[in-house]
N, C-alpha and C positions, 0 to 999 in steps of 0.2 A: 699434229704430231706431238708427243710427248716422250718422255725419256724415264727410267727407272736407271738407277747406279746398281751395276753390278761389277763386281770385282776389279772396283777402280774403271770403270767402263762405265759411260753413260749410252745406255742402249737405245736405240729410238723402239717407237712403236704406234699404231694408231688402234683405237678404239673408239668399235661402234657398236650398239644399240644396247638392247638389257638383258637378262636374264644369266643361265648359269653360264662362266666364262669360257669363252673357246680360243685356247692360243695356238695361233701358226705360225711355221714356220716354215720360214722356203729353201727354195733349192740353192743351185752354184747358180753367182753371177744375176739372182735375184735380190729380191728387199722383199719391204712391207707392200710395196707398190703391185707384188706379183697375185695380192689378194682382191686387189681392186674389183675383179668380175663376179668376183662371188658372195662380198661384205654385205650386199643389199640384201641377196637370200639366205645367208646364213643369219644376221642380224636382229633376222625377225624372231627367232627364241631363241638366240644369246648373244650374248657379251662378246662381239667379236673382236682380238687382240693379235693383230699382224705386227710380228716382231721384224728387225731388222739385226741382224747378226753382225758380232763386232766384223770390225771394217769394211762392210757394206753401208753403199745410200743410205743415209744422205752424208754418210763420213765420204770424203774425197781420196780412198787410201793412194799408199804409193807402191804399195808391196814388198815396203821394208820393214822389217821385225819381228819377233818370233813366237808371238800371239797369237799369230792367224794357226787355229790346231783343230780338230774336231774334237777334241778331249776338254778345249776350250769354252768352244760355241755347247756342249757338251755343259759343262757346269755352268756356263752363262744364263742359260736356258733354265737352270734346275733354279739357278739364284733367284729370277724373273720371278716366273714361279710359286717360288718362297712369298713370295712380295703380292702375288692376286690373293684376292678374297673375293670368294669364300672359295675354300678349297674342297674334296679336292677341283679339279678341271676335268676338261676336256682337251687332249692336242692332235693337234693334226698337223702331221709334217710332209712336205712334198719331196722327191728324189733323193739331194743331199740334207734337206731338212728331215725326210722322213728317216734316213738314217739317226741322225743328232735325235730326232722325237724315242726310236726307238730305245737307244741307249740310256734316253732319261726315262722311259719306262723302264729297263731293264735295273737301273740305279736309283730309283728314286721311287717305286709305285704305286707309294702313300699319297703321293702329288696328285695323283689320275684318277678321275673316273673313267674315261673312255679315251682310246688312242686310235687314230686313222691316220693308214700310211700310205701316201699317195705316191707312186710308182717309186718305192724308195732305193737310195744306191744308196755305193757302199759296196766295203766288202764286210763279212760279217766273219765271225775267227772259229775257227774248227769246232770247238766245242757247240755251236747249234747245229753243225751238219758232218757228223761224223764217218758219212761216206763219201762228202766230197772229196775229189781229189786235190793232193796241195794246189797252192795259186800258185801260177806261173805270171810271165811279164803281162801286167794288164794294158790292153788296148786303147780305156781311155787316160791312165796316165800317161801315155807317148804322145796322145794328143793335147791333152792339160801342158805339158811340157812341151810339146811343137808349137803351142799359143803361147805358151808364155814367152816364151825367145821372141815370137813376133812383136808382141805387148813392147818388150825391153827394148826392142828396134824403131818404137813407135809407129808400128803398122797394127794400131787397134782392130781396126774392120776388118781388115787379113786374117788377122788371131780367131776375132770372133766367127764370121764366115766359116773359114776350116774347122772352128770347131761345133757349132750349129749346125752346120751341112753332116758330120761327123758322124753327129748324133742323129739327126733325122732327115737326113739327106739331102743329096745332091738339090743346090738350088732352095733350100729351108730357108735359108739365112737372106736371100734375094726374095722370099714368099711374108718376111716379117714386117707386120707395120713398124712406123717411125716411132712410135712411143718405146713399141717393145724393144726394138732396137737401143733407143737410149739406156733404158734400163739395163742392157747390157754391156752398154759402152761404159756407163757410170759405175758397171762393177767389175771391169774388168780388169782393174788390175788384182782380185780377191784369187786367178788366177797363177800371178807369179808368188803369190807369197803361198 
């Protein structure tokens, strides 16, 4: 594991094999750890660089203060970035990451050569889809927000469970191995804040 300093923020990240760089980025309640099954076959022709997003693994946060932003992890990412050679890149972001990936293409797409967006959340703001209809109360903030009150009660595996299961059903959160598990446990408080 290594760290690059961005914006006062020392970021973690790992870095594996050679050629042109491919930086990821992960979802909610992920890290750099969430790339693990794929660093061996991506690695083989390029530079693979799994970011860890402020207040994620291996930071311990507490889900106090007002850092934690997408608009944050957002320039976090672009600063990163700034900092690989040779530019441009390749990024690939998964759900919440592929949103943050998106944005930094949308801001930055001098940085990019190629962008891959792996099942990306988010919402994204009227001006790309001018016939949706306004957002109304979203589904999974009541759930992010029903975890996090659990998180604040100290019922970590409560929180997580209801919100695992949430997303992919009944019993998902009971069907995960123990690694994955921790990995969520150790980011779950990236939840309340």
């Amino acid at each position: 594991m290594q760290t690059l300093r961005v914006h006062g923020y020392d970021m973690a990240y790992l870095a594996v094999g050679e050629g042109p760089p491919l930086v990821c980025v992960h979802g909610t309640l992920g890290d750099f750890r969430t790339w693990y099954a794929v660093l061996g076959p991506l690695s083989k022709k390029h530079r693979v660089i799994a970011v860890s997003l402020r207040r994620f693994f291996p930071e311990h946060w507490d889900g106090v203060g007002d850092d934690y932003r997408m608009a944050q992890h957002v320039a976090d990412v672009i600063a990163f970035i700034e900092q690989i050679a040779p530019k441009p890149v390749d990024l690939m972001g998964h759900s919440r990451g592929g949103h943050i990936s998106f944005r930094v293409a949308e801001l930055r797409p001098d940085l990019l050569r190629k962008l891959v967006l792996a099942e990306p959340g988010g919402s994204l703001d009227a001006t790309l889809d001018p016939a949706a209809a306004p957002g109304g109360p979203s589904e999974q903030a009541d759930r992010i927000a029903a975890s996090a009150e659990k998180i604040k009660a100290g019922d970590i595996d409560g929180a997580l469970r209801s919100f695992v299961d949430g997303i992919d059903g009944e019993g998902a959160w009971g069907r995960l191995p123990a690694a994955a598990k921790q990995q969520l446990r150790d980011n779950a408080f990236t939840l309340v804040g």
